[in-house]
C-alpha positions, 0 to 999 in steps of 0.5 A: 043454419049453423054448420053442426046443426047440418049433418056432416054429409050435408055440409060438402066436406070430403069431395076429394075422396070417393062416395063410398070412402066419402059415406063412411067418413061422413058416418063415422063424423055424424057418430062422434058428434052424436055420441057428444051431443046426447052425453054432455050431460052425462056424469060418470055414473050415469053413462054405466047406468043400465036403466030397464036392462039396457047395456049402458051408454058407457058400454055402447062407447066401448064397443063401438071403440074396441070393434072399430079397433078389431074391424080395422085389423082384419081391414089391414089383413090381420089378425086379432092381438091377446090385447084385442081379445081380452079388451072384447070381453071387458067391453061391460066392465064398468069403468070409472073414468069418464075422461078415458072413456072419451079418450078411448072413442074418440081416439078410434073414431079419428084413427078409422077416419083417417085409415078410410080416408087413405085407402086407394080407390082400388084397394077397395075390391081387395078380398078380406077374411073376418073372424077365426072362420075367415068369413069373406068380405071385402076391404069395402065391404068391412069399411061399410060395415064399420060405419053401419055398425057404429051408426047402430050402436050410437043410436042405441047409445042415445036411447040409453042416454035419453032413458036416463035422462028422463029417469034422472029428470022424473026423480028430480020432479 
């Protein structure tokens, strides 16, 4: 079996970091192959197209994006930037470049990775506050939830895509 045909948690990569850091990475890699793989296919105005009400796979990659970038923040002990605000509510602004689309994802996907991958082992119980409440977490905790979060939102982005594909496939027929 082919090395991208076995999910990342599976090919024993990572074994010199911790399970929790090593389960988050190994998510965050499934995310970005799977992202890939059910886009290929997918031109500019298929990936904004939102078929049946469903927000469009572009939006899925946005978010995912920008809440990684917002998620890391408060990881880091910050707090949120205008910019960051202001992208937030531009995560369903239809975009028309497909290039900077996957720029955007990818360059978030890398960077939490490599953030997740240089975090101290015990740095890992370190309190942190999310949001303007200062909800209380953990500095694993907001780790774990940026790997469940962008988990779930890739599988809803290949729901989208696949909706579209069939609805392109079945015009086509």
């Amino acid at each position: 079996m082919a090395e991208h045909e076995v999910e990342p948690w599976l090919r024993g990569t990572h074994t010199d970091i911790d399970p929790v850091r090593r389960a988050v990475v190994h998510a965050l890699e499934l995310a970005e192959e799977d992202v890939h793989r059910w886009t290929r296919d997918l031109d500019s105005e298929a990936l904004e197209l939102e078929p049946l009400g469903l927000p469009s796979v572009a939006f899925q990659m946005r978010h995912i994006a920008r809440s990684i970038d917002r998620l890391t923040t408060y990881a880091s002990a910050g707090s949120l930037s205008e910019d960051q605000l202001l992208a937030l509510g531009t995560e369903r602004t239809p975009g028309n470049n497909r290039e900077a689309l996957f720029q955007e994802f990818t360059a978030s996907v890398r960077d939490v990775r490599r953030f997740v991958m240089t975090l101290p082992l015990e740095d890992l119980i370190k309190p942190r506050s999310v949001g303007r409440a200062g909800l209380p977490t953990t500095l694993a905790g907001l780790m774990i939830h940026i790997a469940e979060h962008t988990q779930r939102h890739t599988g809803q982005l290949i729901t989208t895509a696949k909706v579209v594909m069939a609805l392109r496939d079945a015009q086509g027929s």
